[in-house]
N, C-alpha and C positions, 0 to 999 in steps of 0.2 A: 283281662287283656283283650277280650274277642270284642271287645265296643271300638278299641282301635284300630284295628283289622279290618280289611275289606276286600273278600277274595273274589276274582275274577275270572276267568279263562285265556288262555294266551290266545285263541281266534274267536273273535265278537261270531262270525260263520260258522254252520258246521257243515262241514264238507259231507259226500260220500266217506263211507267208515268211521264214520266218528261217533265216540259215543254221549249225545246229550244228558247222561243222570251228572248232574254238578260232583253229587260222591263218591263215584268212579273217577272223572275227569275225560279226556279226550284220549281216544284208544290212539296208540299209534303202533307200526309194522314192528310186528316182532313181539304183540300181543302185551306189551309193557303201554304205563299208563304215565302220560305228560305231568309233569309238575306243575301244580298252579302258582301263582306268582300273585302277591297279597302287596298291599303300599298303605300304608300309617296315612292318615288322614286326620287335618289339622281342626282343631276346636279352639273355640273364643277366651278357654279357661286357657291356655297359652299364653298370653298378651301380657302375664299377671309377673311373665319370667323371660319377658322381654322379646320377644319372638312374633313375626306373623307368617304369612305363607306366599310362597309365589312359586310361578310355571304352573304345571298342567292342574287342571282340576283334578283330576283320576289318579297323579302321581305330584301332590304338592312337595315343597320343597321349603324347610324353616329357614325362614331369614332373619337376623339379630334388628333388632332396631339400633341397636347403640353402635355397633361397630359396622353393619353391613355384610357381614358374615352369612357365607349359605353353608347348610349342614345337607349333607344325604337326609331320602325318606327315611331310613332309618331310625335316625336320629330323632324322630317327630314320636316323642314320650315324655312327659311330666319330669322324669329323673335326667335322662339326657342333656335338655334343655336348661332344667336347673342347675346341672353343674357347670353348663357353657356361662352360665351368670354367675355364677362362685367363682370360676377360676379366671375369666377373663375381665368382667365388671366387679372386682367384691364390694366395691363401694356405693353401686345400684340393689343388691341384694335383699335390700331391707325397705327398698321402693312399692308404693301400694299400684294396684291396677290403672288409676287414675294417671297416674306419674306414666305410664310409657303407654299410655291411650293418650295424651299431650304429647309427647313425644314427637313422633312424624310432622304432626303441625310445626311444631317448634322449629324444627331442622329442614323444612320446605320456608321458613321464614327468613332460617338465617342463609339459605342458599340464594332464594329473592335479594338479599341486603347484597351479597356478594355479587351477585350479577351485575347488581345498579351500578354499585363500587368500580367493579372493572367496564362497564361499559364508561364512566365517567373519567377516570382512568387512561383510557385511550386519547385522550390529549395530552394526558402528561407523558403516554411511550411516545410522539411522535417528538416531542419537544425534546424528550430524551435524545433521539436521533439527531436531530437539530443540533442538538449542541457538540453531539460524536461527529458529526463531518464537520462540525467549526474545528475541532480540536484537531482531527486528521491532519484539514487544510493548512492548518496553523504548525504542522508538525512539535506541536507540542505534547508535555509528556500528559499522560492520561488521569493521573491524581487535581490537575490542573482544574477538571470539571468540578469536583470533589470540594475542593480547599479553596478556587478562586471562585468560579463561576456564581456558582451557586449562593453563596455568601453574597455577594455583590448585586443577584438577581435578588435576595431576602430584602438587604438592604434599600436598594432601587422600591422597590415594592411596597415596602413598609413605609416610604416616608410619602410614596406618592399616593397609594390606594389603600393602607391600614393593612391592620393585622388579619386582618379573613383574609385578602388575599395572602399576603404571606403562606398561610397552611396549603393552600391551592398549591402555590410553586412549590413548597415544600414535600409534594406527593412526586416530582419529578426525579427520578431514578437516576445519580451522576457520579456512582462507586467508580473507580479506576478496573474493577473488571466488568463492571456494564456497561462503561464506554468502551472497554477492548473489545466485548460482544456484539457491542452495535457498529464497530468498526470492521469486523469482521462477515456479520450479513450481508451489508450495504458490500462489502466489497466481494463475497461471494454473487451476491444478484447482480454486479456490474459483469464480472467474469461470464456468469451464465449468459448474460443477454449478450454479449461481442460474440461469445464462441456458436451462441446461437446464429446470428447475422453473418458472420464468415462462415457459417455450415450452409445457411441460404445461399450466398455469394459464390460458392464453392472454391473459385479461383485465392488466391493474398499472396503479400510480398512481405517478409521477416526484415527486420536491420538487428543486430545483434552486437554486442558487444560486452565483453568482462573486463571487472578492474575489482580491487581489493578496497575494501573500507577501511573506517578508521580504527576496527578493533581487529584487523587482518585478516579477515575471510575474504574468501573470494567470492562475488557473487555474478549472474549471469541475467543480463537485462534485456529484455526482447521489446521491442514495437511491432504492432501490426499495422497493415494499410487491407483494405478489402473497400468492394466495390458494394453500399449500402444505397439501393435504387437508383438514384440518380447524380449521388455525390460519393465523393472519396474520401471514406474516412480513417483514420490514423489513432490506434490506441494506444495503452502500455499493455502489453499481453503476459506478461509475469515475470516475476523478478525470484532466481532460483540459486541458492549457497550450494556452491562445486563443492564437495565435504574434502576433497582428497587434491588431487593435481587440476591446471587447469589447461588441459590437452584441448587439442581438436576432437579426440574421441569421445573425451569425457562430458565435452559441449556439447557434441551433437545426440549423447546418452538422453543425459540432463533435458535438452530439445524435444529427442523425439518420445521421451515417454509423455511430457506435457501436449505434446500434439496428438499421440494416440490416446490418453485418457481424456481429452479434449474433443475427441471426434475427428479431427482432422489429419490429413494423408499430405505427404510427403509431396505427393502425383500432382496435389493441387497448387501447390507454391509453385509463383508465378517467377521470383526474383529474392534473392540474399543481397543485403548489404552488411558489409560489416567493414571493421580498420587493417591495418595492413600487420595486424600481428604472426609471427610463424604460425601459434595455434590457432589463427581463423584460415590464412589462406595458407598454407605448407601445401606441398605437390603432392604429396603422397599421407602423410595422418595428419592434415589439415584439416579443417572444420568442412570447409568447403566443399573439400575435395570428397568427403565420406558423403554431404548431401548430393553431390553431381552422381553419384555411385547409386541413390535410390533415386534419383532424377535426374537424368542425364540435361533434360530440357532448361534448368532454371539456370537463370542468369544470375552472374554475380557483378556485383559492381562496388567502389568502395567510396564511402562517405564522404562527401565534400566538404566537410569539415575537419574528418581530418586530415585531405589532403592540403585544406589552404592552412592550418594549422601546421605542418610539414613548410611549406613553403616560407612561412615567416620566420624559419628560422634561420635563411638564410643573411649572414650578414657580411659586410666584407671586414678585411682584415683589420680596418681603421676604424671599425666601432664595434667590432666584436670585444675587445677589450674592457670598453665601457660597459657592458652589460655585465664583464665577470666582476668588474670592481665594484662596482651596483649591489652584486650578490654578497660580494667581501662587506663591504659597508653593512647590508642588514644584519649577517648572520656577527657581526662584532658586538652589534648593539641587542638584540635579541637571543643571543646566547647564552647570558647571563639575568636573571631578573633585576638583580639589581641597577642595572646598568640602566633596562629599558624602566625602570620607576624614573632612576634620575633625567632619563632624556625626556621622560614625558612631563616630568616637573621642569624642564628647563625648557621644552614647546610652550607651556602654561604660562612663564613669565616672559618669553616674548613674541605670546600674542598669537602664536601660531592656530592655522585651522584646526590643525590634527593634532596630535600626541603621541599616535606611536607610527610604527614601518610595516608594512606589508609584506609575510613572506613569499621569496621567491619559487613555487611547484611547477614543475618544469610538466608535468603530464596534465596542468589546468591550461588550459588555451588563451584564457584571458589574464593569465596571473603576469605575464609578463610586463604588460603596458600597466595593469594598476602600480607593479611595481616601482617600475620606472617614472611614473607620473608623482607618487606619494615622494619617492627619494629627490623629485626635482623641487615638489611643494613645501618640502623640508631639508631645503639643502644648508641653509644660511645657519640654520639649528642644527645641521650635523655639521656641522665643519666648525662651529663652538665646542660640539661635544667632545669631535675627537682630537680637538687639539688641544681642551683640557686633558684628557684620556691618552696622549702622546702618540696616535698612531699617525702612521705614513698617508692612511686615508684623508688625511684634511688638506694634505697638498694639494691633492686633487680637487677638491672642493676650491682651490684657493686659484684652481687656473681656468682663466675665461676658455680657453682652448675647450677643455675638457667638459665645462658645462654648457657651453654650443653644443658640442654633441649630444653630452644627456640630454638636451631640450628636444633634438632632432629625433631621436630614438623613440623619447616619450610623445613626441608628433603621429610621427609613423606607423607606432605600434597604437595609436589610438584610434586611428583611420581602419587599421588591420582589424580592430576588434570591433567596432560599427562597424565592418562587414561580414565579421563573425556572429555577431548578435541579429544580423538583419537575414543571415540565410539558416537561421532558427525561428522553429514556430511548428503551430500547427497546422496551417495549413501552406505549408511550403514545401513544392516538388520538384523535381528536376530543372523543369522549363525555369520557373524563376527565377533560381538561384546561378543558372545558367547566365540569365538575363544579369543579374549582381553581378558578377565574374567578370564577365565584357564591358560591363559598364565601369567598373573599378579598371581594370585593365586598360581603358580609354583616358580613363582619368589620370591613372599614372604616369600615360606618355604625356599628355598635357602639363602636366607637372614637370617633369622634365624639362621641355621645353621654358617653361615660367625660371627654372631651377636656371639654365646654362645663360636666359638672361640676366640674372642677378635679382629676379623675384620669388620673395620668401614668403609670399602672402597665405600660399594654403595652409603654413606649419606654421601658425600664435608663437609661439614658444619659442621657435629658433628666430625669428624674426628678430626677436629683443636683442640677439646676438649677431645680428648682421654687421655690426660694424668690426666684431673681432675677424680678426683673417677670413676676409669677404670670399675671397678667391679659392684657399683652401677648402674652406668650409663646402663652398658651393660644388666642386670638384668631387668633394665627398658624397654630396647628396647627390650628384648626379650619377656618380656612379653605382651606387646603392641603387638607384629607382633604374635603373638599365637594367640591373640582376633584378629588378623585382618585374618589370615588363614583360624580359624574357621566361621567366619562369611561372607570370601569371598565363602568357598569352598561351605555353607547353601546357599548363595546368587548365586552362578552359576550353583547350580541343582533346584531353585524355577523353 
């Protein structure tokens, strides 16, 4: 065993007191003698049991070829090492020296193939990405990549550039959870760079608002606006599930943990916008009212959206009726399936656009005018249907009276929602939408005036019915656009 062995001194120096005979060792205080310290040193005959050496010269260290495995010096003996090959390789065991003196080369070859591989590779991750932000965009579900995409990139492929390309595309990655991963990067590094830019910006302004979806969770939807060099920009800053109640407290919880693990301070918001719910603005556990309490400075102000949303729902007592009968009509024919198969087969045989009804949500802004438009462009097909079906509804279908109005309704509320859709967008601010307000405002008295002459030019639809009770009708619309003057012109100085 002394041919493995190589003993040394724990100081290459000898100080004062020490004593240089190697077979002594180095004297130390207290007339006791230092322990020498010996390290196994590696031979060629090794190689034969799969093993070579790394780290220091003086104190090498056996390393496996096959597995990568480092053993203590210690372990650097002929038996050791042999049974690290019995029990972890048995089936290298019986391998001659030649076999793991190839070795290394081998496995530097197959790690060269793998490199080339994934550096070539790298157009198929980006393509990968490509098609997880189509799918995002698309709000479609994510097996979509998987089952459509892909198949139809095979096929495209194959007929126009043959089968070599085909295995090219076929290297691109489009599992349903490696587009959830790739949708998730891409939208962590969108998140990091805004909240990086509003740490720059220091100052921003939140709008905020909660609603429930369609499987009843609540959720809590934030925008940001921050000031990005020399233009204003406007993002989605996170969309966050209230798990419990949806208070003011609980908002502003939900809020400021996302702002303080985001880097950002309460000190710096400039302005809140949010709707006029108790739990955004309450006086006392309001959403509001908890941020005006770490910020006394920010301004709050509430959405123009939904305040002109509020406003059109005023209607006077001569056509608020119609809208309920409106709602009675869909929910007859759409309550039932069977009901709406047969009205859609009885649109189909006379020729209509549509086939079925729009239902009426009172918390969509724009659900009201689709409504009322579809129930007008299908009236002549409901008033078949439900005077096969015996309801009282067809009467009303049956009086010119009554569809003057729905036409006027469905006018009105069309113009409401082109002004609704035109003070949405990304880059629309106060001043503009400002600017919409008084311009519609201007146009409604204008109308008026057209109205008390006996012209129905602006509103298509009620025109066709000018000839039924001129005077009535007109009466009506004037009086509607007078509540709507007053109430836009109150609405565009709040």
């Amino acid at each position: 065993m002394e041919k493995f062995l190589k003993k040394k001194n724990t100081n290459s120096e000898l100080g004062p007191g020490q004593n240089s005979d190697p077979e002594e060792g180095p004297s130390m205080s207290g007339g006791k003698k230092a322990k020498t310290v010996s390290s196994r040193q590696y031979s060629e005959s090794y190689v034969s049991f799969g093993f070579t050496s790394t780290g220091d010269a003086t104190t090498p260290i056996p390393l496996c070829l096959v597995c990568g495995e480092k053993l203590s010096n210690s372990a650097m003996v002929p038996s050791k090492l042999k049974r690290h090959l019995q029990m972890k390789h048995p089936s290298l065991q019986n391998k001659n020296k030649e076999y793991f003196v190839r070795l290394p080369e081998h496995t530097e070859k197959q790690a060269t193939f793998m490199r080339k591989t994934t550096k070539v590779n790298e157009r198929a991750l980006k393509a990968s990405y490509h098609v997880a932000e189509l799918v995002a965009k698309s709000k479609r579900s994510h097996t979509v990549a998987e089952t459509l995409i892909l198949p139809a990139c095979k096929a495209i492929v194959n007929e126009m550039l043959g089968p070599e390309a085909v295995k090219e595309v076929a290297k691109v990655p489009l599992s349903d959870n490696t587009i959830a991963r790739r949708i998730d990067d891409m939208s962590a590094d969108i998140e990091s760079v805004v909240l990086e830019k509003i740490r720059i910006s220091e100052k921003f302004a939140l709008q905020l608002d909660e609603s429930t979806d369609i499987s009843g969770h609540a959720q809590l939807l934030a925008n940001v606006r921050f000031v990005d060099g020399d233009v204003i920009r406007e993002n989605f800053l996170f969309c966050k599930a209230l798990p419990e109640r949806t208070t003011g407290e609980e908002i502003f919880r939900v809020t400021s943990e996302y702002l303080e693990k985001g880097g950002l301070k309460w000190e710096n918001c400039t302005s809140v916008c949010t709707d006029g719910a108790a739990a955004m603005v309450g006086r006392t556990k309001g959403f509001v009212s908890r941020v005006k309490e770490t910020n006394p400075d920010v301004i709050v102000t509430h959405c123009f959206l939904h305040r002109e949303a509020l406003v059109a729902k005023t209607l006077p007592a001569e056509l608020a009726p119609v809208l309920d009968d409106v709602v009675g009509m869909v929910n007859f024919v759409k309550t039932r399936p069977v009901k709406s198969r047969i009205f859609a087969s009885l649109c189909e045989e006379m020729g209509a656009e549509h086939k079925a009804l729009l239902f009426y949500t009172e918390v969509r802004w724009l659900s009201r005018g689709k409504v009322l438009a579809r129930v007008y462009e299908l009236r002549e097909e409901l008033k078949v249907f439900l005077t096969n079906e015996g309801s009282d509804y067809a009467k009303l279908l049956a009086s010119d009276e009554w569809c003057a109005r729905l036409a006027y309704l469905a006018d009105i509320f069309h113009h409401l929602n082109e002004l609704n859709t035109r003070m949405q967008g990304r880059n629309e601010n106060l001043l503009t939408s400002m600017d919409k307000i008084n311009g519609f405002r201007s146009k409604v008295h204008l109308w008026q005036q057209h109205v008390e002459s006996g012209n129905l030019e602006m509103f298509p639809l009620t025109k066709k019915w000018q000839d039924v009770h001129t005077a009535a009708l007109c009466e009506i619309i004037s009086k509607h656009l007078k509540g709507e003057d007053v109430i836009l012109f109150l609405f565009s100085l709040h």
